[in-house]
Each structure stands twice: as structure tokens, then as C-alpha cells.
N, C-alpha and C positions, 0 to 999 in steps of 0.2 A: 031202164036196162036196154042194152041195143044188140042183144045175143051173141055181141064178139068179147072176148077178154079183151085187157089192156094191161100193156106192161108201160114203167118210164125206166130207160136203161138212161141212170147219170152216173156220175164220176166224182168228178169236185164240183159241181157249181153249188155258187153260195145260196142261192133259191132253190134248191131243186126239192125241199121238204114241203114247201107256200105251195109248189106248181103242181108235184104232184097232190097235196091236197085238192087243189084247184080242178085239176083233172075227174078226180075222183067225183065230184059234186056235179060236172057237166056232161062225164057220160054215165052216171048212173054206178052204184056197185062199187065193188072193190078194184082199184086201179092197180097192178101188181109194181114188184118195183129191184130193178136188178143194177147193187149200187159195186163201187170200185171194183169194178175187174178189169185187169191189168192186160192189154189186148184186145185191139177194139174188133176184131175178127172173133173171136173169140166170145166177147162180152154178146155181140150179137145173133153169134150161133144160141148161146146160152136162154137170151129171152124167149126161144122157141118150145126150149123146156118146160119156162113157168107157165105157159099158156098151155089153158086147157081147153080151147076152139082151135081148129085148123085155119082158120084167117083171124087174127087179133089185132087190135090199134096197137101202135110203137111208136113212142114218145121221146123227144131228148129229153134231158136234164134241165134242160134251159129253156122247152117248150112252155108258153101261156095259152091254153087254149079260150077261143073267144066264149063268152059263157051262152050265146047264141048259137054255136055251133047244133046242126040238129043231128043229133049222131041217132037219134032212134028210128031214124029217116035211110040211114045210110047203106046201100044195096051192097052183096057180096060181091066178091071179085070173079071175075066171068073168066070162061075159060081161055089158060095160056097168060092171062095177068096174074104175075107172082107181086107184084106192089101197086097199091096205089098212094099216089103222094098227090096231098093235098097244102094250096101254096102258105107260106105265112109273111107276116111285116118285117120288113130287116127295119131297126129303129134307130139305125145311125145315117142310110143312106136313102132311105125311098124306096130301095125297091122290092117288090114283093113276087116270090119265087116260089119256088120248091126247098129251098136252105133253110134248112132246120124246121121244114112243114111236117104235120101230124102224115102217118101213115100207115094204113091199112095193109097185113103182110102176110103169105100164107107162111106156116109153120117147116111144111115142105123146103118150099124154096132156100130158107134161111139153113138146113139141114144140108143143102147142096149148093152151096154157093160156093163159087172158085175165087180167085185172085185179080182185085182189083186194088187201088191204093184208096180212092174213092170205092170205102165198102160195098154199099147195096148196090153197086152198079156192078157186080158180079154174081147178082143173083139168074137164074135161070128165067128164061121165059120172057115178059114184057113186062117194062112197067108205064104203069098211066098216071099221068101227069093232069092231075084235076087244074079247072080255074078259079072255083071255089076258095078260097081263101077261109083257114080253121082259127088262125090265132097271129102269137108273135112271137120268134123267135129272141128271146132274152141273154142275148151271148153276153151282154155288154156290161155286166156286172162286176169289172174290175177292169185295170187295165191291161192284167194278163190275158183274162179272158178275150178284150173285146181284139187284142192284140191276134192272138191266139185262131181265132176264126177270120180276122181277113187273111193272116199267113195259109191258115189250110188253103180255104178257098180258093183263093186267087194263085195259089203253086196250082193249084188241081186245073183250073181257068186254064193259065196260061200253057201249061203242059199242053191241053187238049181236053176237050168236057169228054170223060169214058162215055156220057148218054148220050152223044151222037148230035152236042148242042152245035149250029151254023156258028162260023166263027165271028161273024158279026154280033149276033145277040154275046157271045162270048165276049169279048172285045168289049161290049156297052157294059156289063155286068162289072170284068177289071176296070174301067172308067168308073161310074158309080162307087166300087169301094174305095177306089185309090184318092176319093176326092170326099171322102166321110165327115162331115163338120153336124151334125143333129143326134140327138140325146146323149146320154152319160159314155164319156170314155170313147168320143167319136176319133180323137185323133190318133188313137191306141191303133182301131180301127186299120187307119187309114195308110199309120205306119207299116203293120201285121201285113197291108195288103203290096204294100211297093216291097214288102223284103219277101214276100212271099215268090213275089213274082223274078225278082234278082232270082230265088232261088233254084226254081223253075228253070232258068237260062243256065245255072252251072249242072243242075242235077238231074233234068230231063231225061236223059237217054241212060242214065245206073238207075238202073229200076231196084236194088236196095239202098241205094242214098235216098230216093225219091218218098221211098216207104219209112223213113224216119217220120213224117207227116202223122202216122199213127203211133207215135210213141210218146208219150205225156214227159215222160223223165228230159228225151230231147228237146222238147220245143219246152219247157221252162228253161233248161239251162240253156236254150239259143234266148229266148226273149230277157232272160234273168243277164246276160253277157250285154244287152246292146240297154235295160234300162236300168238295170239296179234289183237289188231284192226286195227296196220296199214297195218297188211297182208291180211286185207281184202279188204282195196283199192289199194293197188297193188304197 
């Protein structure tokens, strides 16, 4: 046991019953689990409910956490840090970040969080960015999905990182997805990250076109338009 709750907030991924089992077995306890809510503002306000500790781990859908991970090890969040994120494996391109890393969240913050398109980066306060590495981000499990996440991404990249990322590392990160050829549904990937970023250049400055990004309904029927529907079930 590691005296914090844990919720996995997923959606559709096709793993996400394995992972949060897998969760459950590495940090100990009952892993909670907060599935299809439609609003990703929303769905992450919500995980602060099922938590019954004021800082809790918060998991995606598509999170694998390493089974080494020593989470009974893991220190609370000090004060004025409302998240800690800890980095994970992206497994089509190399690089390993903060995207789609396990993270540590008070309850609070998620209760008062404003307006950003990139959610948690509208939480209050700071957040810290561990080097530690937890697990591996699992987007790639279809070709909408792996689609699906170079588009957010690399729209959000290219717009401008909300966390206040140099535009260089910026810059290396769009390089990296846009050239995605390792493990399953790399070129989905890679497509996801050059239309993300086309998109980016027409919808940057309407900040409610921009926030289509959080809208599941939208971005199947943008990816469902440019590959077909049976590249949506994989």
C-alpha cells in the first residue's frame, strides 16, 4: 500500500481493463477507475471525487506502469505543487517525457482548475516534472488511437507547450513524432502528428476550433474522413 488512492480515468482504449489490472498489482490496493465520461474537463474534475486521500495517483487508459515502479517509496507533494508527473516510454518514437506519464494530483487543484486545451496545465499552482521514468505510455493500440495522440500532441506542440516548454525541446519533440517508424501503428502515429500540426497553423488563434482537440466525437470523424472506418477499429 502507498497511503495515496489511485484512480485510471480511460475512455475507449482497448487495453485499458489489462492496465488497470496491472496498476492495481504495482501499487498495492484497489486501483479506482473512472470510465467513458464524455468531457475531458470534466471526466478529470470527476476523478477527484472517487478519491478518498487529498493527493492520489491518476492514471490514463493507455497507461502501463513499470512493475518496478516503487510507489511505497513515493513522497507527498510539497507545498504549492498541485501535480507531479512522472516521465513514461512513447513506443513508436523514442522519446520518453511527461506524455501520458503516471501522476501524482492533489484533489484540490483538480476542483479549481481553469481553462486550458492541454487539461492539467490549468491546474493551480506548480507542477513538477519528475526524471524518473514509471512505465509506458500504450496509445498505439490501433490505428485510430496511435493516430489520435500524435494529432493532440503535436496541435498542442505546435500551437505553443501551455507548461512553458523552450521552443527548441518543442520543436525536437514535433521532429521525433512526425518521423515515427517503431512498434505497432507507427505510421498512424506519424501521420496524427503532421495533420495535427497543419492544424495547429489554420486553428491556433480560435481558441474554440482549437478545443475540438478534447472532443472524441470530432477527432474520429477527422481521422475516420482522411482513413476510412475500418482504420478505426484497427
Amino acid at each position: 500500500m502507498t497511503g495515496f488512492d489511485a484512480v485510471l480515468l480511460s475512455y475507449d482504449e482497448p487495453m485499458a481493463n489489462a492496465l488497470h489490472r496491472r496498476l492495481g498489482r504495482v501499487l498495492g490496493g484497489t486501483v479506482k477507475r473512472l470510465h467513458g465520461v464524455r468531457g475531458m474537463r470534466r471526466a478529470y474534475r470527476l476523478t477527484a471525487e472517487l478519491a478518498d486521500t487529498e493527493q492520489f495517483f491518476l492514471a490514463d487508459g493507455d497507461f502501463s506502469i513499470d512493475t518496478r515502479f516503487p510507489a511505497a517509496d513515493v513522497e507527498p507533494l510539497g507545498g504549492g505543487i498541485s501535480m507531479r508527473v512522472w516521465r513514461a516510454v512513447n513506443p513508436v518514437n523514442g522519446l520518453t517525457y511527461g506524455y501520458g506519464g503516471l501522476k501524482l494530483i492533489r484533489r484540490d487543484a483538480l476542483r479549481e482548475m481553469g481553462e486550458a486545451v492541454d487539461v492539467l496545465a490549468a491546474l493551480p499552482g506548480k507542477v513538477e516534472f519528475c526524471e524518473d521514468t514509471a512505465g509506458t505510455t500504450r496509445f498505439n493500440q490501433s490505428p485510430y488511437h496511435a493516430w489520435k495522440a500524435g494529432f493532440r500532441e503535436c496541435a498542442m506542440l505546435a500551437r505553443g507547450s501551455e507548461y512553458g516548454m523552450a521552443d527548441a525541446d518543442a520543436q525536437a519533440r514535433l521532429d521525433a513524432w512526425t518521423t515515427s517508424r517503431e512498434g505497432d501503428f507507427a505510421s498512424y502515429a506519424a501521420a496524427g502528428a503532421r495533420d495535427g500540426i497543419a492544424f495547429a497553423r489554420e486553428a491556433a488563434r480560435d481558441t474554440a476550433r482549437f478545443d475540438a482537440l478534447n472532443d472524441p466525437a470530432w477527432l474520429k470523424d477527422r481521422f475516420t474522413a482522411a482513413h476510412g472506418e475500418q482504420a478505426v477499429a484497427g
